[in-house]
VEXDREN-2710 file (C-alpha; in Angstrom, 1 decimal):
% VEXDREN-2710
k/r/px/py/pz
1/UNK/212.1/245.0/246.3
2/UNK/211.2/241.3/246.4
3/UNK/213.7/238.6/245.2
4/UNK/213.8/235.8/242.9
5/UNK/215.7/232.7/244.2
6/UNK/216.5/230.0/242.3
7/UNK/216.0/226.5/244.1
8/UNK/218.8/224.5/245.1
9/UNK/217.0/221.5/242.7
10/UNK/218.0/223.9/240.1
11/UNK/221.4/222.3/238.2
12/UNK/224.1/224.7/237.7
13/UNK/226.6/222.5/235.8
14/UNK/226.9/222.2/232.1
15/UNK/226.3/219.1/230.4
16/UNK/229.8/217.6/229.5
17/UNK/232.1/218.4/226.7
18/UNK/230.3/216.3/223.0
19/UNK/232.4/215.2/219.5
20/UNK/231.8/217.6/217.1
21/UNK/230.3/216.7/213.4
22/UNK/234.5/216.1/212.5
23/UNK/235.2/213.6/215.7
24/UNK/236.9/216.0/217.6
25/UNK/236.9/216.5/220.8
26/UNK/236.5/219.9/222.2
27/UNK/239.2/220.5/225.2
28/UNK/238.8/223.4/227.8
29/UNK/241.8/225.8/228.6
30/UNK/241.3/227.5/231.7
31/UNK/243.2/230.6/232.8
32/UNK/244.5/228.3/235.7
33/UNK/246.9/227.0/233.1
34/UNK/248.2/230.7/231.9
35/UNK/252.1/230.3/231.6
36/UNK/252.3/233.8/231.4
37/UNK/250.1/237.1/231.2
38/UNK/250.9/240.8/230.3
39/UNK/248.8/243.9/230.4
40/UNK/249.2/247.2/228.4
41/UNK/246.9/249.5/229.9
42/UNK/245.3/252.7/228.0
43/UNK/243.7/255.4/229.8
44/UNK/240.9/255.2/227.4
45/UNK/239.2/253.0/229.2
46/UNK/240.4/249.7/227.6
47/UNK/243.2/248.0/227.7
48/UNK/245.4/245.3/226.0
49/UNK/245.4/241.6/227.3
50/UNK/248.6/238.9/226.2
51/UNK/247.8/235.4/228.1
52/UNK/249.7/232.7/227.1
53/UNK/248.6/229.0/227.5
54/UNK/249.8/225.6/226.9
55/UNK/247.5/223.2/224.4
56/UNK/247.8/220.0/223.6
57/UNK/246.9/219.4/220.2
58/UNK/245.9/216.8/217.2
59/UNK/246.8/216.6/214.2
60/UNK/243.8/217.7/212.1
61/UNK/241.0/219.5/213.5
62/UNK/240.8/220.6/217.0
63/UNK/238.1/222.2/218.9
64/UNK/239.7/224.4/221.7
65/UNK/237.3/226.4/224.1
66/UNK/239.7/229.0/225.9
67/UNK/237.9/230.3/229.3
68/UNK/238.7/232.9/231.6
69/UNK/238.9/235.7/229.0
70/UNK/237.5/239.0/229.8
71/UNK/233.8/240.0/229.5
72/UNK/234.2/243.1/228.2
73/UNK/236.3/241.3/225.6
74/UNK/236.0/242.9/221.6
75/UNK/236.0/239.5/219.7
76/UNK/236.9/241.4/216.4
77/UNK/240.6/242.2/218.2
78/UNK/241.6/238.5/218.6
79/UNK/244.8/237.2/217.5
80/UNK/245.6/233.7/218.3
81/UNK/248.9/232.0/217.1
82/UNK/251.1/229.0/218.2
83/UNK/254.4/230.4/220.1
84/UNK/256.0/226.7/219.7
85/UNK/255.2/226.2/215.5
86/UNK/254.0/229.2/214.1
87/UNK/253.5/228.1/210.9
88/UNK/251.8/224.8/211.9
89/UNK/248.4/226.2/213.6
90/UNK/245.9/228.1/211.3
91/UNK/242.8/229.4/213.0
92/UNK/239.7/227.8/210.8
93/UNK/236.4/228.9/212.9
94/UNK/236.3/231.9/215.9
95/UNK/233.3/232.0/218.3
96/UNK/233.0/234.6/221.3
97/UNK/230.1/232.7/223.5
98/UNK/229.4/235.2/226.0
99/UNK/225.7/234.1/226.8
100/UNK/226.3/233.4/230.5
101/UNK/224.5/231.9/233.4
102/UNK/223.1/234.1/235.6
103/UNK/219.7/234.5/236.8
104/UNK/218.8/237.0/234.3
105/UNK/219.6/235.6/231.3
106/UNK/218.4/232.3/232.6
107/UNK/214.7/233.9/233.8
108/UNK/214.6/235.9/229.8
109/UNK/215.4/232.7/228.0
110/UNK/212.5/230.6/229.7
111/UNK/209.8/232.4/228.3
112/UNK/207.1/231.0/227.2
113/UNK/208.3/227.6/229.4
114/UNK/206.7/226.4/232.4
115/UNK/208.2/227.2/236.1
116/UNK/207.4/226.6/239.7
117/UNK/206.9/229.3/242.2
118/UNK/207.2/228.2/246.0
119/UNK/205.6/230.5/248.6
120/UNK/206.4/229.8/252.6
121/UNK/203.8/230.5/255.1
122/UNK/204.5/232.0/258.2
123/UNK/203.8/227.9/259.9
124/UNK/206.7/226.8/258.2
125/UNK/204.0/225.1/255.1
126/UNK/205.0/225.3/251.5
127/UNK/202.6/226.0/248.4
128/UNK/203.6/225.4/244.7
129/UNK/202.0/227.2/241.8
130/UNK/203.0/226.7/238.2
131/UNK/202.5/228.4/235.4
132/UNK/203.7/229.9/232.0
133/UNK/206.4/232.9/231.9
134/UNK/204.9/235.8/229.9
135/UNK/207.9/238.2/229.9
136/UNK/211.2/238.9/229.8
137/UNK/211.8/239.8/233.3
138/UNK/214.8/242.0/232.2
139/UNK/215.4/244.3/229.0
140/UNK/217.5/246.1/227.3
141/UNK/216.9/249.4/226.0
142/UNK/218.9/252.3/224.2
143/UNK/218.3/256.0/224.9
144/UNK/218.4/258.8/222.9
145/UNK/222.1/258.9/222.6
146/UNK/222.7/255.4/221.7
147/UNK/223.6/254.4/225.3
148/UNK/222.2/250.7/226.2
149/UNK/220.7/250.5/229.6
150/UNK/218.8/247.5/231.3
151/UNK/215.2/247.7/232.4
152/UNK/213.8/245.7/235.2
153/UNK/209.8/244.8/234.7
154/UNK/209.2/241.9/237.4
155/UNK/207.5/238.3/236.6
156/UNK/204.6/237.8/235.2
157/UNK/203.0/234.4/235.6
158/UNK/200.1/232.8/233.3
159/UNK/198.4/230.0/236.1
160/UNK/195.3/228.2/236.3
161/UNK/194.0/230.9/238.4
162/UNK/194.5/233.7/236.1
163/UNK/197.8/236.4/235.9
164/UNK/200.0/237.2/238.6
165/UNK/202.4/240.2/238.5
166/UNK/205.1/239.8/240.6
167/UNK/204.8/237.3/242.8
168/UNK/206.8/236.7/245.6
169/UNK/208.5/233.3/246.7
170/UNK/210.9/230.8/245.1
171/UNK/211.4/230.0/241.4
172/UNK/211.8/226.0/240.4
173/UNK/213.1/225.5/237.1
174/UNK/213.0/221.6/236.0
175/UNK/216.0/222.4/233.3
176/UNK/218.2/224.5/232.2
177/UNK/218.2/227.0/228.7
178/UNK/220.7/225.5/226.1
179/UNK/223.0/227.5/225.1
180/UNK/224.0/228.9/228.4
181/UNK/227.8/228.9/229.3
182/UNK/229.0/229.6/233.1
183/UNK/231.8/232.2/231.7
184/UNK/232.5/234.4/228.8
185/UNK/234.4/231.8/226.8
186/UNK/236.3/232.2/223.1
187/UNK/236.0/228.7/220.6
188/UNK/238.2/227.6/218.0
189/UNK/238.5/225.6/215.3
190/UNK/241.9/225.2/214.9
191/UNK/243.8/222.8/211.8
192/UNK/246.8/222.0/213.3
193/UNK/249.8/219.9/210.8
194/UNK/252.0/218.7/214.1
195/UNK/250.1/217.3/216.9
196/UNK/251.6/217.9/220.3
197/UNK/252.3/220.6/223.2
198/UNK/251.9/223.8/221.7
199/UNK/252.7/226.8/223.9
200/UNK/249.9/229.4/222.1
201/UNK/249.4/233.0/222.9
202/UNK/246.4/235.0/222.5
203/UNK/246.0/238.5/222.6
204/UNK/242.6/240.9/222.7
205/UNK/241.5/244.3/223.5
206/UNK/239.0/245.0/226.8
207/UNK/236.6/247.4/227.3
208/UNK/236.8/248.4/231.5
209/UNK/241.0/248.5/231.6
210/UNK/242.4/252.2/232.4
211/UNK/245.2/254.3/234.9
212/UNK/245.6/257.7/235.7
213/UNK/248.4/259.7/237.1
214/UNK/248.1/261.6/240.5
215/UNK/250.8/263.8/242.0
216/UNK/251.2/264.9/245.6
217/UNK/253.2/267.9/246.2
218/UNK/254.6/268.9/249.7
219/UNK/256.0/272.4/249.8
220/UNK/258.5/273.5/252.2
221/UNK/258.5/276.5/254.6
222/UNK/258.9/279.3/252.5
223/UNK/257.5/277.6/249.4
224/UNK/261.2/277.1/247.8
225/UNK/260.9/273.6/247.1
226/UNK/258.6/270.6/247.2
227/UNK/258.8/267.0/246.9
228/UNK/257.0/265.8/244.6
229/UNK/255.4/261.9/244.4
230/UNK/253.5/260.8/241.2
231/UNK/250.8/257.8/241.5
232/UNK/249.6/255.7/238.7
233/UNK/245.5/254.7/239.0
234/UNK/244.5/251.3/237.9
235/UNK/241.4/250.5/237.8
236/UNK/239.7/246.9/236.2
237/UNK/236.1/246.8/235.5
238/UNK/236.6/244.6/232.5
239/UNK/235.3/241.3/233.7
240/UNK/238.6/238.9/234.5
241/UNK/241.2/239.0/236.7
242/UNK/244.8/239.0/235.8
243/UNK/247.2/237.2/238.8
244/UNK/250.8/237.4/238.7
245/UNK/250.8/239.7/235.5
246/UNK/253.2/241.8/233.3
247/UNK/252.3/245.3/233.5
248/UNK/252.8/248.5/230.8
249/UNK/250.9/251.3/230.5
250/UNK/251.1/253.0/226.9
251/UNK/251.1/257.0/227.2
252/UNK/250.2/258.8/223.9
253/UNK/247.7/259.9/221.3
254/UNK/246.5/256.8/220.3
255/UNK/243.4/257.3/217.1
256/UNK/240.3/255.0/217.7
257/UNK/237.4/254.7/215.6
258/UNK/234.1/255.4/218.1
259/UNK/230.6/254.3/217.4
260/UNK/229.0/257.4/216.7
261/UNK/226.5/256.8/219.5
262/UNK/229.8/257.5/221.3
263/UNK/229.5/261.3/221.7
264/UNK/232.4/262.3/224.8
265/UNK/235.7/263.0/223.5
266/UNK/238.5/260.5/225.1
267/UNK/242.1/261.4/225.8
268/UNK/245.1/259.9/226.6
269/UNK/248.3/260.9/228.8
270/UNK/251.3/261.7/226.3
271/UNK/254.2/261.7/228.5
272/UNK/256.1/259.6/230.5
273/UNK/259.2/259.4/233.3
274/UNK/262.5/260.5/231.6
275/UNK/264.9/257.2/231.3
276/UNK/267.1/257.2/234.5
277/UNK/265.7/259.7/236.2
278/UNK/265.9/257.8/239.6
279/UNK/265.5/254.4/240.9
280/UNK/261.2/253.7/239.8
281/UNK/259.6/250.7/239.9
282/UNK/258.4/251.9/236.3
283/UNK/260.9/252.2/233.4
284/UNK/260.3/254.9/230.8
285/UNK/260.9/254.3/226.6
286/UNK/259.7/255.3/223.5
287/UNK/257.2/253.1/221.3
288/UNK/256.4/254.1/218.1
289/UNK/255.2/257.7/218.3
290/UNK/254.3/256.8/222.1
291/UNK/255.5/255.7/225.7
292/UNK/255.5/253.2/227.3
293/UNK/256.0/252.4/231.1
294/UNK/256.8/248.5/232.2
295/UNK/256.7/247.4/235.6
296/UNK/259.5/245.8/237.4
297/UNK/258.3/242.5/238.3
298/UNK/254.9/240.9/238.4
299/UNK/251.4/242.3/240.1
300/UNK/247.7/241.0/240.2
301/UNK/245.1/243.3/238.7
302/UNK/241.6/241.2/239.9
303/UNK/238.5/242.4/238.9
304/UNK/236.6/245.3/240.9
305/UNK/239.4/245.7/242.1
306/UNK/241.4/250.4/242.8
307/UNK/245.0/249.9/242.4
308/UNK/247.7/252.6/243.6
309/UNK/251.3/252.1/242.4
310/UNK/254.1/255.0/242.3
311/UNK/255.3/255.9/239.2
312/UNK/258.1/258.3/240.7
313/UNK/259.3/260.4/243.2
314/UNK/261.5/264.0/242.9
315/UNK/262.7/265.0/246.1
316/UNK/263.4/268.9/246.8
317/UNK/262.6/270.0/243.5
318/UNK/263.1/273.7/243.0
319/UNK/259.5/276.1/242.9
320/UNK/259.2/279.8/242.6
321/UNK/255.8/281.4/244.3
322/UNK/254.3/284.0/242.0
323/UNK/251.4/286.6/242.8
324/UNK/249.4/286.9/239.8
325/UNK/247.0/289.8/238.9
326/UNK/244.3/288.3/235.6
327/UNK/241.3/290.1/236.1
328/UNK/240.1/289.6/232.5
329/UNK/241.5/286.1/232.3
330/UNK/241.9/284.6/228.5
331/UNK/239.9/287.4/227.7
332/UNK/240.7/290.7/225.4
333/UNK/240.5/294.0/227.0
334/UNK/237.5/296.2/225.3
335/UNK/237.9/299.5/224.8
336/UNK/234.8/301.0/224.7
337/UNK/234.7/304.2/227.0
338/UNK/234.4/303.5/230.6
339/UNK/234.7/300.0/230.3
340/UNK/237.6/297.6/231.7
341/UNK/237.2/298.2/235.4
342/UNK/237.7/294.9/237.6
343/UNK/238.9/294.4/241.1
344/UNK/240.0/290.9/242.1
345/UNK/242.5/289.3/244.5
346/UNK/245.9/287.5/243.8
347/UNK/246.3/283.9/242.3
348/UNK/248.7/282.4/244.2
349/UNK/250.9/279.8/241.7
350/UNK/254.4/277.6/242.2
351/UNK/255.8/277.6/239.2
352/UNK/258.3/274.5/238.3
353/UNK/260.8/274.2/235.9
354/UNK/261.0/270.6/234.1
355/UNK/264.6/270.3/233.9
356/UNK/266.7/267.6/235.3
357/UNK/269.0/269.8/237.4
358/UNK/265.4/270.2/239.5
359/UNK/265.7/266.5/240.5
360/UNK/263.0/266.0/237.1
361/UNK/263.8/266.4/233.4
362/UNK/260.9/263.7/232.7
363/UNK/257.9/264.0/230.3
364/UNK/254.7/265.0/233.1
365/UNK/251.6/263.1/232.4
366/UNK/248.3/265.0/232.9
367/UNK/246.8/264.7/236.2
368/UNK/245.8/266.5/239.3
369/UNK/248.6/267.6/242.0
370/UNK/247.7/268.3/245.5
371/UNK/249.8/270.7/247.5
372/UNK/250.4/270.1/250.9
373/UNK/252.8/272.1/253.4
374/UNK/253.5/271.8/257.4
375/UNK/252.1/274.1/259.6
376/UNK/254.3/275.1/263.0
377/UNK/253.2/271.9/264.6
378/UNK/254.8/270.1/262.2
379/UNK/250.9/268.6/260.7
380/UNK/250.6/268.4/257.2
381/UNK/247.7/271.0/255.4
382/UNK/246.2/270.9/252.5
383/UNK/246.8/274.0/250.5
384/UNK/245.4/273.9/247.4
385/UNK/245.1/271.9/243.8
386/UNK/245.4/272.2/240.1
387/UNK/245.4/270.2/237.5
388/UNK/248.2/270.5/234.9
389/UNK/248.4/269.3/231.1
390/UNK/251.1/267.3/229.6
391/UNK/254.1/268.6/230.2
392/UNK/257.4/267.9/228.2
393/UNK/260.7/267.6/230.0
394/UNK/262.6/271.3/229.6
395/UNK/259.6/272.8/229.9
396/UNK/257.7/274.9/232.9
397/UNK/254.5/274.3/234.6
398/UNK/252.4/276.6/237.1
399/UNK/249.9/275.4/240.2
400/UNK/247.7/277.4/240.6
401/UNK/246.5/277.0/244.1
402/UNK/244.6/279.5/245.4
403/UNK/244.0/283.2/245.8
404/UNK/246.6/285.5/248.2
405/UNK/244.2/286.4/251.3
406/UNK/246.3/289.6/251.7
407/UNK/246.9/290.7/248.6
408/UNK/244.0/293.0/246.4
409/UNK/244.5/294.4/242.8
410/UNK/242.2/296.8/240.9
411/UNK/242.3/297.9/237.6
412/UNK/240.8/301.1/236.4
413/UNK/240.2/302.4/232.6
414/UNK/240.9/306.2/233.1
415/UNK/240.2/307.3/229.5
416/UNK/239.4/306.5/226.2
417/UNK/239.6/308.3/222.8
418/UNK/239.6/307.6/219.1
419/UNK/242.0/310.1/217.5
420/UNK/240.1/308.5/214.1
421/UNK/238.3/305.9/212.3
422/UNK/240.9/303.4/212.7
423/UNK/242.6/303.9/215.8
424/UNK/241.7/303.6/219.6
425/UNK/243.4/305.2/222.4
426/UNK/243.7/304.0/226.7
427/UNK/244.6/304.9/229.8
428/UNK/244.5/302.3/232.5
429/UNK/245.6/302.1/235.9
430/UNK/246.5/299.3/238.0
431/UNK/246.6/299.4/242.1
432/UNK/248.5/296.9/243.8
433/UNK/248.1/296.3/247.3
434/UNK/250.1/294.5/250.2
435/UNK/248.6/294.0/253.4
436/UNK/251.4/291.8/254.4
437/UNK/254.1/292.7/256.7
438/UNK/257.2/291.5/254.0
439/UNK/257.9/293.3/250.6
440/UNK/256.4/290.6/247.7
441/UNK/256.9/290.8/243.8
442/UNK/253.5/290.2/241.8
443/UNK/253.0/290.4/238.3
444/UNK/250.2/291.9/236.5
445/UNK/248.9/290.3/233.3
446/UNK/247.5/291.7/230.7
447/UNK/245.6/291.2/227.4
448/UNK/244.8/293.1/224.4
449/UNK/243.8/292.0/220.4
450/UNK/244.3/294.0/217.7
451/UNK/247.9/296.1/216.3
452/UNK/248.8/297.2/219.8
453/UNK/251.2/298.8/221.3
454/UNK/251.9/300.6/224.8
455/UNK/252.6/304.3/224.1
456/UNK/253.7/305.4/227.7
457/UNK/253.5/303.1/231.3
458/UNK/255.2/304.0/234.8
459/UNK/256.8/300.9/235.2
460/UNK/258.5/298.2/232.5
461/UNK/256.6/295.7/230.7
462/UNK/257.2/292.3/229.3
463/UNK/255.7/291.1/225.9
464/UNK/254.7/287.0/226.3
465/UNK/252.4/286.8/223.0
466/UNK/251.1/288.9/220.3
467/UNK/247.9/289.2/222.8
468/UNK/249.8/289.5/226.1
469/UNK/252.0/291.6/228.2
470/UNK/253.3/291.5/231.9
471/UNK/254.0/294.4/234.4
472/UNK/256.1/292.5/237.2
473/UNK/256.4/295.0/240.3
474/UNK/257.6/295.0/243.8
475/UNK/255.0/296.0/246.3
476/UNK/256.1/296.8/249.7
477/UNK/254.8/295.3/253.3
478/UNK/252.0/297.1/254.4
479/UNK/252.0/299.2/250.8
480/UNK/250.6/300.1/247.3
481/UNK/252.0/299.9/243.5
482/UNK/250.3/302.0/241.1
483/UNK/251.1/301.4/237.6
484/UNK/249.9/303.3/234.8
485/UNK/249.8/303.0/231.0
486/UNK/248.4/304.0/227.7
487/UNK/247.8/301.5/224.8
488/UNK/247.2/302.6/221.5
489/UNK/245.3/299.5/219.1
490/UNK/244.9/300.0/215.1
491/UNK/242.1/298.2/213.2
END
């Protein structure tokens, strides 16, 4: 690919700050004099920003350009007011100049305008050709769904000698476009009615702000317990980076209104870490109908930039291993002669009860846990991984992490009638199967639509839902349960 380089005669400043048409001066705030910034951070991929800075103002009008501000900034969420005098600052004029100056916007804006392009020779000898820019090097186009993407098409150069496409060397510029600005950059036209030191605060959503919770789960010997360690995500793609900063992260449903180019479905974690549940470097409280967590203390969140924090941790935290037999899943059983027959092996889940006498008792937010357990050298495995869904304190969860290697169930229909028009009648059979040299308990699960109800089975059954029923059976080491049932379903 070749490259385009700019020259170093090429001036990168800006020209300096002019008087406006009302004889004010405009005057720069930087980020370098932020007093104080704080972040509330959505998983929705955007985030809130709080920065406040110290102005000195006139009375009268006052141009203020405030820098530093996030690229993927929305300028229609902008709130600007005075901490110091509320009521003495009104915001006249609002301009988001987020032409900037890099190479491709400089390169699109000088067509039409003549450059320089300087080719070296393998001697060490320069050569200079000028001519007119014909293109846009770079565009912007929007597909089918409405997303914008950017196009690269090369230079194209009108000389004395004809068109060249692409040439390669060194482009000269002899000026800069106007309108160009180094960094996104917010203007105002403020009326202030008490000149002075005004401590002001403004606040704006950001596209490219969002966390996510992790969880790593070790288990202990005989799968009795687990420690359990929660991670919050951050990750900043918006633009700006945000140095010794206040940090929250809102959990909840929180209603946007999308584009409706905007086609994917976006979520947000509901939950958060039950207030004292141990000593967290995140607090826990409620906010309106969400959560919020706040960080103890101050962190940098730059730009680019992965960021791991914990959110908690739950030492030996009770788990019961179930053996699970599904082999028709979320689906109804169909009774249709000969039908029904599946084979499958045992889902292996821990299932973990969300109380606080379990060392938890917190609100879960929606991630993916990894289990992990020690083998006899004492080396941490990796077992398996699920993801679970938000799950409220006093409530239970189940990891599903894999399938039993030495367990096998089957599931045979044996018959099927239909003593009349309304009214279906089966047999099935269910063969457990331990190839294990201990006894284990697995429970066989069950689905059916319809007015059902079990008419005979060998063994007890459980009722969960008005589409569900469980059969949980010992099955010895080294042995076989058969269970056997008839269902009887009126339509």
């Amino acid at each position: 690919m070749k490259k385009l380089i700019f020259s170093s005669m090429l001036a990168l400043s800006l020209m300096p700050w002019t008087s406006n048409l009302a004889g004010a001066e405009e005057k720069e705030v930087s980020g370098k004099s932020s007093k104080n910034i704080a972040l509330t951070i959505y998983n929705q991929n955007f985030g809130l920003v709080k920065d406040v800075r110290e102005i000195e103002l006139d009375k009268g009008i006052n141009f203020v350009r405030f820098s530093d501000v996030a690229a993927a900034i929305d300028p229609t969420t902008v709130n600007f007011m005075s901490l110091t005098a509320p009521n003495t600052v009104v915001v006249r004029e609002q301009n988001y100049q987020y032409d900037v100056m890099d190479r491709d916007t400089i390169l699109n804006k000088m067509v039409g305008e003549t450059i320089t392009l300087r080719r070296y020779a393998d001697n060490g000898s320069t050569t200079e050709t000028t001519g007119e820019l014909l293109n846009p090097p770079i565009v912007t186009i929007v597909d089918t769904n409405g997303n914008p993407r950017t196009k690269h098409s090369g230079i194209v150069l009108k000389t004395s000698d004809g068109i060249v496409v692409s040439p390669p060397g060194e482009l000269k510029l002899s000026a800069l476009p106007k309108d160009l600005v180094p960094k996104p950059a917010l203007l105002w036209k403020l009326e202030a009615s008490r000149a002075g030191l005004h401590d002001t605060e403004i606040s704006y959503q950001t596209r490219g702000l969002s966390w996510r919770c992790d969880y790593v789960a070790v288990a202990n010997e005989d799968d009795s317990q687990v420690d359990l360690t929660s991670w919050v995500t951050l990750d900043n793609k918006s633009g700006s980076s945000y140095k010794n900063a206040s940090l929250k992260l809102l959990a909840g449903d929180v209603h946007r209104v999308q584009p409706q180019a905007v086609r994917h479905r976006m979520s947000l974690m509901k939950s958060a870490v039950a207030e004292g549940a141990m000593d967290n470097q995140f607090s826990e409280k409620s906010f309106a109908e969400y959560h919020l967590y706040s960080l103890a203390g101050k962190t940098n969140v730059n730009n680019n930039e992965t960021k791991q924090m914990s959110l908690f941790n739950a030492n030996a935290v009770p788990t019961k291993k179930l053996y699970l037999f599904e082999p028709q899943g979320a689906h109804p059983i169909v009774y249709g002669g000969g039908g029904g027959n599946a084979a499958k092996k045992i889902n292996v889940k821990l299932e973990i009860e969300n109380i606080k006498k379990n060392n938890l008792g917190m609100a879960l937010p929606k991630g993916k846990v990894r289990v992990y357990k020690r083998d006899s050298d004492g080396a941490l495995q990796f077992v398996g991984e699920d993801l679970i869904d938000h799950t409220p304190r006093d409530e239970k969860l189940r990891l599903y992490i894999g399938d039993a290697f030495d367990l096998v169930g089957e599931r045979k229909q044996m018959s099927y009638t239909r003593p009349n028009q309304r009214t279906t009648r089966a047999t099935y059979q269910i063969s457990l199967r331990n190839h294990k040299d201990e006894d284990v308990e697995i429970t066989a699960v069950e689905h059916a639509q319809g007015d059902w109800k079990i008419k005979s089975s060998s063994h007890k059954y459980k009722k969960t839902s008005s589409s569900k029923f469980e059969f949980t059976v010992n099955v010895p080491k080294r042995g076989e349960t058969v269970i056997d049932y008839e269902i009887e379903i009126r339509y």
